[in-house]
ROGUDO-887623 format. One record per atom (N, C-alpha, C): x, y, z. Coordinates in steps of 0.1 Angstrom, whole numbers, plus 5000, padded with zeros to 4 digits. Each point is the difference from the previous one (the first is absolute). Example, Ala and Ser with C-alpha at 12.3 -4.5 7.8 and 13.67 -1.06 7.14 Angstrom:
// ROGUDO-887623
513249435078/499150125000/500950125000/499650114993/500950115000/499250115008/
// end
This chain:
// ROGUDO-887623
684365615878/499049944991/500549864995/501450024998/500349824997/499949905006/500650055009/500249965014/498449905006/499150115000/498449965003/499849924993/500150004983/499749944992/500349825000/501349985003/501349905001/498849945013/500450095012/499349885011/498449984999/499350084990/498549934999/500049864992/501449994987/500049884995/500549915007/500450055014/501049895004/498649955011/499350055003/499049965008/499149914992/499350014987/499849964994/500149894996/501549974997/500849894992/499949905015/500350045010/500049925011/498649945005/498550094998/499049945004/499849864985/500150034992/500149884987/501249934998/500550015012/501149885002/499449895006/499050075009/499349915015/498749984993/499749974991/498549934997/500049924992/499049905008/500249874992/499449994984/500249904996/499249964988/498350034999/499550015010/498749984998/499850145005/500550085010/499750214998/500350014993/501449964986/499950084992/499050024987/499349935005/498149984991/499250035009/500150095013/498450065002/500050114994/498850014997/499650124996/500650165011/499950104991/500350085012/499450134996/500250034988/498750144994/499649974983/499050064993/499850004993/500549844992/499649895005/500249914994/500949915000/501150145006/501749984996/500749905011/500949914999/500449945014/501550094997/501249925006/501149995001/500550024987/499749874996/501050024987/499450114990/499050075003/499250084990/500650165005/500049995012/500650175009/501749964995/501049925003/500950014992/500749984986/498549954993/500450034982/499950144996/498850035012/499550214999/501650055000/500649975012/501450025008/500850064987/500349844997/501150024989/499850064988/498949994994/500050084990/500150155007/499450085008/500150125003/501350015001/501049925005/501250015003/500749994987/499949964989/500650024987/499750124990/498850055006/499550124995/500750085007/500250045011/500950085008/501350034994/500649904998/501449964999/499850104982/499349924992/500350054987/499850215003/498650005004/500150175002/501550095001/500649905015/501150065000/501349974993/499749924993/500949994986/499950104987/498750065007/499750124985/498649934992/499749895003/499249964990/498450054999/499850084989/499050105004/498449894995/500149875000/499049964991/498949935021/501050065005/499149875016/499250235007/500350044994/499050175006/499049924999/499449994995/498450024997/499049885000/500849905004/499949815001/499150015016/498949904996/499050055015/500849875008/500550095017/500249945008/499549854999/499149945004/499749875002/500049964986/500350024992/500249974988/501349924997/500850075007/501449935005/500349884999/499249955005/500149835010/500549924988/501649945005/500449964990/499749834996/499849954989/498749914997/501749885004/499949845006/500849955004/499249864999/501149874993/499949884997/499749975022/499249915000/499649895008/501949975012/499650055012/501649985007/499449985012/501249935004/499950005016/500350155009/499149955013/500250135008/501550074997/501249945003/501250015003/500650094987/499349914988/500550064987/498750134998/499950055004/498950124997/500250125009/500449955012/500950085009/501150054998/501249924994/500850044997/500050074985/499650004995/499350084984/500150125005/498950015011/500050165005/501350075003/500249955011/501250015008/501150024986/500249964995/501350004990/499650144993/498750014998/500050124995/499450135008/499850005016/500250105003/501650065005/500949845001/501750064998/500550064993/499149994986/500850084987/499850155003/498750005001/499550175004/500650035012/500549925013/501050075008/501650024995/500449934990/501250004995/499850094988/499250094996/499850094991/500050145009/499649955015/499650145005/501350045008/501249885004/501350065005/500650044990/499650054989/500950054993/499550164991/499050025009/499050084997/500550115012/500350124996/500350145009/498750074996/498750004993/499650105003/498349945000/499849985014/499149985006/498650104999/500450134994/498750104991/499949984985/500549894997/499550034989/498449984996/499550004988/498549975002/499849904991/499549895003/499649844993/498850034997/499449974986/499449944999/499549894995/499149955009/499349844997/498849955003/499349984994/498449985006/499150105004/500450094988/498850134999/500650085010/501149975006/500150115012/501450034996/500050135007/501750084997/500250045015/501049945004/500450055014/501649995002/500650105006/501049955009/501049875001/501049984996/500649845004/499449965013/500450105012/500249985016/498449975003/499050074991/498349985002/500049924995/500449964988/499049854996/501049875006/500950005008/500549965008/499449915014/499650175004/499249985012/497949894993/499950074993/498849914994/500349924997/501049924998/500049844996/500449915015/500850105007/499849965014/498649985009/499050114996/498649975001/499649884994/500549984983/498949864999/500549885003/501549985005/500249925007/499849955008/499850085014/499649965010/498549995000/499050114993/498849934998/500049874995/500649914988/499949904999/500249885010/501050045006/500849935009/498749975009/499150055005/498950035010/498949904992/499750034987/498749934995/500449865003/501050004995/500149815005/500649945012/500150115009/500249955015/498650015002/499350074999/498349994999/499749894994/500249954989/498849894999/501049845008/501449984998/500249925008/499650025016/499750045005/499550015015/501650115011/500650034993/501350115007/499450105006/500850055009/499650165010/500650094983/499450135004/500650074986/501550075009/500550064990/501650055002/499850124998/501250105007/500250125000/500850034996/500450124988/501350085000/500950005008/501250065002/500650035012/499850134997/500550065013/499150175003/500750074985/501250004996/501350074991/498949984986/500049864998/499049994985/498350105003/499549965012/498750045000/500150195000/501049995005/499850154999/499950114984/501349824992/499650104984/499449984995/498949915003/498749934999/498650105001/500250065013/498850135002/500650134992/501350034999/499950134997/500649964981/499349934993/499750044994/498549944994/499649925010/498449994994/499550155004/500250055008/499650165006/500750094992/501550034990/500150054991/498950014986/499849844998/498750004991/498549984998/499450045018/499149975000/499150134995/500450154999/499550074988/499449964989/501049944992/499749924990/498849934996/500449905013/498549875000/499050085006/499850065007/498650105001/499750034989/500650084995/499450074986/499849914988/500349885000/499949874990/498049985006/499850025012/498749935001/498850095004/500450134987/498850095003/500650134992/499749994993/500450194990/499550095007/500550135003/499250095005/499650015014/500649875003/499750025015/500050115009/499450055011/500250125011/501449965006/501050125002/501250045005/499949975014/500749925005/500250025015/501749935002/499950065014/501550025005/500049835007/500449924996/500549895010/501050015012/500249995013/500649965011/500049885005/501149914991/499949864999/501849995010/499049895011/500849975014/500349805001/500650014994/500749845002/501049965013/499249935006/500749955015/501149894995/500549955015/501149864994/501350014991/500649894998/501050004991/499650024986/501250125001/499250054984/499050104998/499950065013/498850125000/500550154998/499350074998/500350165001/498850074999/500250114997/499050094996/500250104988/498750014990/500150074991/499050094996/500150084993/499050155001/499949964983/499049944993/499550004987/499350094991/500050074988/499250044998/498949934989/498749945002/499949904990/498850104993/499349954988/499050034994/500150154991/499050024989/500550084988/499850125012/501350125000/500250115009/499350094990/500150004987/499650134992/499750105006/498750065000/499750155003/500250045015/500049895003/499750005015/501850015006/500949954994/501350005006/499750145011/499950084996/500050155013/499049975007/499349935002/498550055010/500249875011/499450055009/500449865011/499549874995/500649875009/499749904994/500249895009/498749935001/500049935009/501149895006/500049955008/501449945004/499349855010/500349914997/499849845005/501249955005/499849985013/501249895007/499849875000/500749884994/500049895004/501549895004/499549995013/500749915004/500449844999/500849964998/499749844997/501749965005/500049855005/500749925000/500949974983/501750004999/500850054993/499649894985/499849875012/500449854990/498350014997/499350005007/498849984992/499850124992/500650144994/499350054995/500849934985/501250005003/501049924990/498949864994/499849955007/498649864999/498950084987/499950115005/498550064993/500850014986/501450094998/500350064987/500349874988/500349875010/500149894993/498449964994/498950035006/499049954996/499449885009/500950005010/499649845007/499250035015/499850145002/499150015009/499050125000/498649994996/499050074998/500250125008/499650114996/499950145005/499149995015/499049954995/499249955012/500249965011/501249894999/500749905010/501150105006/500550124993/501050075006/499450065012/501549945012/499150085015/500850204997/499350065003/500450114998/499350135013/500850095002/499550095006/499750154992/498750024998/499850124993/499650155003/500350084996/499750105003/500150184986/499050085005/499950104992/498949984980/500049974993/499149994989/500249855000/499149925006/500249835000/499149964985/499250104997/499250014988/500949934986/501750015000/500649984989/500749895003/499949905014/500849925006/500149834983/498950015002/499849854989/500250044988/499950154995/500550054986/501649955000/500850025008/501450035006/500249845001/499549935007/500449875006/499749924987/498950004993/500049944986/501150034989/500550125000/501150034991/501249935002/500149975017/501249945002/500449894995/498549915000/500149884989/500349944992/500250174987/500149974990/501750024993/501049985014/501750024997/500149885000/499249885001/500149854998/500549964987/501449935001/499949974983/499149914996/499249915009/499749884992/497850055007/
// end
């Protein structure tokens, strides 16, 4: 997980090495260009760093709320802001043995090694919005990161189902991710209550590894997902909407 974490910044720090003066002002989402996705950056990355310092005041601080507010700088000097402070949080984390512990920060309580792998997600989703709006092919994980990329959006896509519907009907997911970074997983999503003993319907979907990774970021519609389905397809968009919602931003 550091490891993933290290080379999404390093991918990162390298695409906003290579852009001029004038990409680092297109727009790229919500308004935001460059220098706006890494003010998000850095503040999240100071909030990180304090959590695991113990500082209990960044729990409950809303993610995009983060964005740390920054005097007027050149590309170069706003880049390296980041960068200097995603070193601190790697130089906090070699000296860190216990990769379970549980952080929290930003309303969420997880895992060092999980919220690890999540900030490796919003990395490289960022990395992508603004190869998108400068005109770039988008980038891929390598297989090692994408793989801790699916299995734990698929650890917590229980979760985000049940976030987009109380009470939902019980069904068994058979979720099949092809490519680097694929596997297969046997889910149980939706409220089981009375019903845990009685049979219960079961939905297969298959999808490509990076685009379903694409969906949990939020950057590719449920719709747009190519997929192969089979068994209760009736719960397919209940499921594929939930996925949505492991997006931090």
């Amino acid at each position: 997980a550091v490891e993933a974490f290290s080379r999404a910044a390093d991918a990162l720090n390298g695409l906003l090495s290579a852009l001029t003066d004038d990409q680092w002002e297109m727009v790229a989402l919500r308004g935001l260009d460059a220098y706006g996705f890494v003010a998000h950056l850095t503040g999240v990355e100071d909030h990180v760093r304090a959590a695991l310092e113990g500082d209990p005041g960044v729990a409950d601080v809303d993610h995009v709320a983060a964005t740390r507010s920054q005097a007027a700088r050149t590309p170069d000097e706003t880049r390296v802001a980041w960068r200097v402070a995603v070193d601190a949080t790697l130089t906090h984390l070699a000296a860190t043995d216990d990769l379970d512990q549980v952080v929290a920060v930003h309303r969420t309580r997880l895992p060092l090694r999980s919220l690890l792998v999540a900030r490796t997600f919003e990395l490289w989703t960022h990395e992508n919005d603004i190869r998108a709006a400068v005109g770039m092919p988008r980038s891929a994980p390598d297989p090692s990161t994408l793989t801790l990329m699916t299995n734990l959006a698929t650890r917590l896509l229980p979760v985000a189902v049940a976030r987009v519907g109380n009470g939902q009907a019980p069904v068994d997911l058979h979720l099949v991710l092809t490519g680097d970074g694929g596997g297969t997983w046997d889910l149980a999503l939706g409220d089981r209550g009375a019903s845990a003993l009685q049979d219960v319907p079961e939905v297969t979907i298959v999808a490509e590894a990076l685009d379903f990774c694409r969906l949990v970021a939020n950057r590719l519609r449920p719709a747009d997902l190519s997929t192969h389905l089979g068994g209760s397809v009736v719960h397919v968009p209940h499921i594929l909407a939930g996925a949505t919602t492991l997006a931090l931003d």
